[in-house]
C-alpha positions as a LaTeX table, in Angstrom:
\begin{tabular}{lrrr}
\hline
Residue & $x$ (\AA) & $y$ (\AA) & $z$ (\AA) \\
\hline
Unk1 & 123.60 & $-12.52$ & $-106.18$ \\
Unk2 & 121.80 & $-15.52$ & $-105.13$ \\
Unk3 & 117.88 & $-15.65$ & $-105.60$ \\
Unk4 & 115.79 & $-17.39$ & $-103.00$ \\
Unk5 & 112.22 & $-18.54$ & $-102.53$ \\
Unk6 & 110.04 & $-18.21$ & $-99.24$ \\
Unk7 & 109.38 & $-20.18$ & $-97.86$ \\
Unk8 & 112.95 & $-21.51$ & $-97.90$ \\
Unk9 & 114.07 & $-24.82$ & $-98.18$ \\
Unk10 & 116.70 & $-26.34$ & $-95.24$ \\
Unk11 & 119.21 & $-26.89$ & $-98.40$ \\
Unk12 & 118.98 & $-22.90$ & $-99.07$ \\
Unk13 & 119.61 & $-21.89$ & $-95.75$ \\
Unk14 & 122.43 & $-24.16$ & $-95.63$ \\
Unk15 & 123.71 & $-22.39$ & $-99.09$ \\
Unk16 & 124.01 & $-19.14$ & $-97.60$ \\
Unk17 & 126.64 & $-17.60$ & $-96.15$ \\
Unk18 & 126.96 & $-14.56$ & $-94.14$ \\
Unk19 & 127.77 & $-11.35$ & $-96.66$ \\
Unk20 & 125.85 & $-13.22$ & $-99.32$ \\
Unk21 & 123.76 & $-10.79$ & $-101.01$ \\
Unk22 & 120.28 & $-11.95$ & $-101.99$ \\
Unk23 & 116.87 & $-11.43$ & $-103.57$ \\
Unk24 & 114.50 & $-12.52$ & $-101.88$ \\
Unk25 & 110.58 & $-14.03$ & $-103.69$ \\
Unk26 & 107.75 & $-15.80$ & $-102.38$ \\
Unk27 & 105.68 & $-15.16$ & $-99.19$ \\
Unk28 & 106.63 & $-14.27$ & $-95.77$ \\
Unk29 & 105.16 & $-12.60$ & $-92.91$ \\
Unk30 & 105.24 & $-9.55$ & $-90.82$ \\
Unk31 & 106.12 & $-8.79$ & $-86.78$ \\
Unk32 & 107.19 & $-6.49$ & $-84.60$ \\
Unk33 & 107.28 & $-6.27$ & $-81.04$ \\
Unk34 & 103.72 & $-6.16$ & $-80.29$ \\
Unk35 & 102.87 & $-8.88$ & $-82.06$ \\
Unk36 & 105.84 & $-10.99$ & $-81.06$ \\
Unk37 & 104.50 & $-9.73$ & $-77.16$ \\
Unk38 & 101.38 & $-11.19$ & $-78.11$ \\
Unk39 & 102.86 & $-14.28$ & $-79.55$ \\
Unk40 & 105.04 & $-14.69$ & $-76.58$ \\
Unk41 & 102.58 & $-14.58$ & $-73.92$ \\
Unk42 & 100.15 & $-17.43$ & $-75.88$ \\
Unk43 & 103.23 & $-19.98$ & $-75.81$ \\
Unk44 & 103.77 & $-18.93$ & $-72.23$ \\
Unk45 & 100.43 & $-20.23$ & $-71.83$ \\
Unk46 & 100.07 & $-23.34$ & $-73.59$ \\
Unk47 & 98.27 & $-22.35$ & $-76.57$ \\
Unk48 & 98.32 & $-22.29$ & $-80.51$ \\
Unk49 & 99.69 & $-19.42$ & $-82.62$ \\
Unk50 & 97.31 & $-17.47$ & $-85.02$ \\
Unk51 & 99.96 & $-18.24$ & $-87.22$ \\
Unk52 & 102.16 & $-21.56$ & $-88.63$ \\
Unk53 & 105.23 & $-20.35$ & $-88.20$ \\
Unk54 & 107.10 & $-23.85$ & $-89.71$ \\
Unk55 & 109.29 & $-22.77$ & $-92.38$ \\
Unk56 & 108.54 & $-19.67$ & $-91.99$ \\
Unk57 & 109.74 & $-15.96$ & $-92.18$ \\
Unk58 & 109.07 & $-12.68$ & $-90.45$ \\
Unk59 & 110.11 & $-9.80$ & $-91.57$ \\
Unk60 & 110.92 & $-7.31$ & $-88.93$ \\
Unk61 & 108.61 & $-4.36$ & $-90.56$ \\
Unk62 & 105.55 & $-2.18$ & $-90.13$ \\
Unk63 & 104.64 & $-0.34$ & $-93.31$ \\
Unk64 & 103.47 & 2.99 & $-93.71$ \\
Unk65 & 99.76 & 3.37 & $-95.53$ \\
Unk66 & 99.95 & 2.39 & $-98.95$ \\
Unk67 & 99.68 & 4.90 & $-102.02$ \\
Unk68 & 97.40 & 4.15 & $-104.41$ \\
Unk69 & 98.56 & 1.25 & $-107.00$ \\
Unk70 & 101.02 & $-0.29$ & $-104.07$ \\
Unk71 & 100.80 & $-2.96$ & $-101.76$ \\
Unk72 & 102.10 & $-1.16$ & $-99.11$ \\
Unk73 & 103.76 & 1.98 & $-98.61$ \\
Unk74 & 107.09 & 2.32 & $-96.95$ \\
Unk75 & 108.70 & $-0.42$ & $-95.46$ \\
Unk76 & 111.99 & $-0.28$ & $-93.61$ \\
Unk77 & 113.56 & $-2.75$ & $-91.14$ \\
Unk78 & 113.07 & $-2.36$ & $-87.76$ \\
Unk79 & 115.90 & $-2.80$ & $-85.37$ \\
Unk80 & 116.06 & $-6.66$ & $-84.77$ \\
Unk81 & 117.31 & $-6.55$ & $-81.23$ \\
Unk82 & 114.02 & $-5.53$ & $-79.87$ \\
Unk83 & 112.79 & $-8.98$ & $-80.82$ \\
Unk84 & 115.21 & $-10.58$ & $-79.07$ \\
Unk85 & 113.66 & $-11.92$ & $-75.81$ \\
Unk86 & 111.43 & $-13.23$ & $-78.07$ \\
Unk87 & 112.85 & $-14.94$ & $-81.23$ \\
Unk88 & 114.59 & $-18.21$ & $-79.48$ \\
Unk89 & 111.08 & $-19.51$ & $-78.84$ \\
Unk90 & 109.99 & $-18.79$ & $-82.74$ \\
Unk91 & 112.85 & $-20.62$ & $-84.10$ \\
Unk92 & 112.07 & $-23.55$ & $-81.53$ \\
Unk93 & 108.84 & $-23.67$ & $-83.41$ \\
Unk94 & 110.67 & $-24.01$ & $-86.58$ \\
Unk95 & 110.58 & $-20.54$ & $-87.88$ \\
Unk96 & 113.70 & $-20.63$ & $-90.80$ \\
Unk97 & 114.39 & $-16.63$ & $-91.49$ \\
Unk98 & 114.33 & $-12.93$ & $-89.92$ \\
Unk99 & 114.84 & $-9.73$ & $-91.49$ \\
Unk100 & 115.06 & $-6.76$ & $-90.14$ \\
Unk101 & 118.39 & $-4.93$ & $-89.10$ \\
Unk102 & 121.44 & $-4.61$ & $-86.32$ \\
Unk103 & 122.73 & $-7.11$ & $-84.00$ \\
Unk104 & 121.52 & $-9.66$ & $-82.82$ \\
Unk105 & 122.23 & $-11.18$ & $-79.09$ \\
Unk106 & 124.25 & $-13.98$ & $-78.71$ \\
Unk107 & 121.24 & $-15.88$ & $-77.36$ \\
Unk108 & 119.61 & $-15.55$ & $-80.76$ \\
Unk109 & 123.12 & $-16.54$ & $-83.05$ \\
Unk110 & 122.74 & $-19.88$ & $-80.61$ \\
Unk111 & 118.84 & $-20.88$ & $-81.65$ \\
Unk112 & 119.91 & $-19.35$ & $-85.04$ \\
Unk113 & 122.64 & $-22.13$ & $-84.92$ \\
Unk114 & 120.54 & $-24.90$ & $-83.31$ \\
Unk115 & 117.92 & $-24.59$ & $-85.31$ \\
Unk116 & 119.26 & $-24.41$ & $-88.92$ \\
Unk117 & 117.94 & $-20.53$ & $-89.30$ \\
Unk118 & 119.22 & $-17.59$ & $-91.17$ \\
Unk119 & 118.76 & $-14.00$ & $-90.63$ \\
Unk120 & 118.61 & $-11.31$ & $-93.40$ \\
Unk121 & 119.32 & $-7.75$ & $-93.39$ \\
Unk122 & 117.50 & $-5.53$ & $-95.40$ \\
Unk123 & 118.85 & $-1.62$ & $-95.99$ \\
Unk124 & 117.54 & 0.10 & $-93.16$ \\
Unk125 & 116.76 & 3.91 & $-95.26$ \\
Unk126 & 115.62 & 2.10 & $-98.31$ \\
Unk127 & 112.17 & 1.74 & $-97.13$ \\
Unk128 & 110.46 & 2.96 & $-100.44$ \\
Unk129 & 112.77 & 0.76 & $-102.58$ \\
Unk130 & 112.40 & $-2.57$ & $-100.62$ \\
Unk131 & 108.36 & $-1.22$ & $-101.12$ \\
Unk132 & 108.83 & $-1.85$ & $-104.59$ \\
Unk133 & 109.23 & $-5.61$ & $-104.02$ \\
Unk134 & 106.13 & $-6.29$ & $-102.12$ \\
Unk135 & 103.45 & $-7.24$ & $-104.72$ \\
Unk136 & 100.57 & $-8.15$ & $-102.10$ \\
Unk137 & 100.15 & $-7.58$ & $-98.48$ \\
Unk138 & 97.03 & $-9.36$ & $-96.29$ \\
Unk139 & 95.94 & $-8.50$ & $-93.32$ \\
Unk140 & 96.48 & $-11.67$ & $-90.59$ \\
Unk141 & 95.81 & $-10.67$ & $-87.36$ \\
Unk142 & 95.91 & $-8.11$ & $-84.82$ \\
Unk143 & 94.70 & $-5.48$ & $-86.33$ \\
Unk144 & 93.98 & $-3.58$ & $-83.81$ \\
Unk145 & 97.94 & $-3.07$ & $-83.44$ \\
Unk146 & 97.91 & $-1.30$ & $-86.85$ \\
Unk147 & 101.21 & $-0.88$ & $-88.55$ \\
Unk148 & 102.40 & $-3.55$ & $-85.84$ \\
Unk149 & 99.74 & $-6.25$ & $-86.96$ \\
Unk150 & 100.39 & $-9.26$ & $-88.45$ \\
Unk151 & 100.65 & $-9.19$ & $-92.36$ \\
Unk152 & 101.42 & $-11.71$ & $-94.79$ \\
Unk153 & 103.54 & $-10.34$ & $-97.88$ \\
Unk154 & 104.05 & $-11.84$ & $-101.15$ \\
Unk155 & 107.72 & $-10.26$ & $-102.72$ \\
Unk156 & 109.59 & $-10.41$ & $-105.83$ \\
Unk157 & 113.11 & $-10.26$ & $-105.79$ \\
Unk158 & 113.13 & $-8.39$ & $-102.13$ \\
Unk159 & 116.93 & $-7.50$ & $-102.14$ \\
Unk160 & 118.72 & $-8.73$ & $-98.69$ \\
Unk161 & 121.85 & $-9.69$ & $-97.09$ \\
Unk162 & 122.72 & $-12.67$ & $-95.36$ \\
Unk163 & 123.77 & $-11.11$ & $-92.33$ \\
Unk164 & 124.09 & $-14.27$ & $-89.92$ \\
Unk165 & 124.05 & $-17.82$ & $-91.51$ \\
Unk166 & 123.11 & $-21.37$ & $-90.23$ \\
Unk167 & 126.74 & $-21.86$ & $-88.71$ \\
Unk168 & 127.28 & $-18.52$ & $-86.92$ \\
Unk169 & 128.75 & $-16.45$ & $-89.44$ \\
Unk170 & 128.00 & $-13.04$ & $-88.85$ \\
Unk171 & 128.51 & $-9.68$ & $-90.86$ \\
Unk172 & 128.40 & $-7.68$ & $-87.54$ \\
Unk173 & 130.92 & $-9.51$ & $-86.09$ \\
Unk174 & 134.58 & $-7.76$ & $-85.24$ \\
Unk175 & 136.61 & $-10.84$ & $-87.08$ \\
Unk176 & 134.00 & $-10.97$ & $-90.14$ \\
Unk177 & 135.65 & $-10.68$ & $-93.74$ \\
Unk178 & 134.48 & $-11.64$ & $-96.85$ \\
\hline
\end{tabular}
């Protein structure tokens, strides 16, 4: 089990290989296709994202209400692919990780490549354990998209799986053994 920090250093990525299990501390942020819509359609126009995304990581995810004494309640992966259209021009920004779960297109494994980025998997159906590692959750932006709106997380020891690493090495590939 390797432990990481967000946000992650190029050296870490570089460390990682796909069916490396991880856990995962620090701070990253939260998307899902709304907000990467949004995000989308200001770089089609020329202008600034409410957030740096440098170094960054998004986690695929849009929590259920908190109980009281949590950050956040429930907190799966969402399926990764639907952030596909979108994710080459996030990692052109220099955004470093994803998690969320599935697939990803083979348009994505090439920016993951070019751009010296990792993607994580976290358990999709282990929402309320992966919960348990979120310590703090702040609102960003878009709120009015709700669950879909743009959080920042801090975690502790978020566990993960290094599902496709900096030089193509992917767990959902046919040909993958570890």
């Amino acid at each position: 089990m390797k432990k990481i920090t967000l946000p992650i250093t190029p050296e870490q990525i570089k460390d990682l290989k796909a069916g490396d299990r991880v856990l995962a501390s620090g701070y990253l942020y939260t998307a899902r296709d709304a907000a990467h819509k949004r995000m989308y359609e200001l770089l089609q126009q020329g202008k600034s994202l409410p957030v740096e995304l440098d170094g960054q990581t998004i986690y695929y995810v849009g929590a259920a209400p908190a109980k009281p004494g949590y950050a956040v309640g429930p907190c799966g992966p969402t399926s990764s692919y639907r952030m596909d259209k979108y994710t080459p021009s996030l990692l052109d920004l220099g955004l470093k990780v994803m998690i969320g779960k599935g697939r990803r297109s083979d348009e994505v494994i090439d920016s993951i490549k070019k751009n010296g980025a990792v993607y994580l998997a976290a358990i999709g159906g282990a929402a309320a354990l992966i919960a348990k590692s979120i310590t703090k959750a702040e609102l960003i932006c878009y709120e009015d998209l709700g669950t879909e709106a743009i959080y920042r997380y801090e975690v502790h020891d978020m566990p993960l799986i290094v599902a496709i690493d900096c030089y193509g090495g992917n767990v959902y590939a046919r040909d993958f053994a570890k």
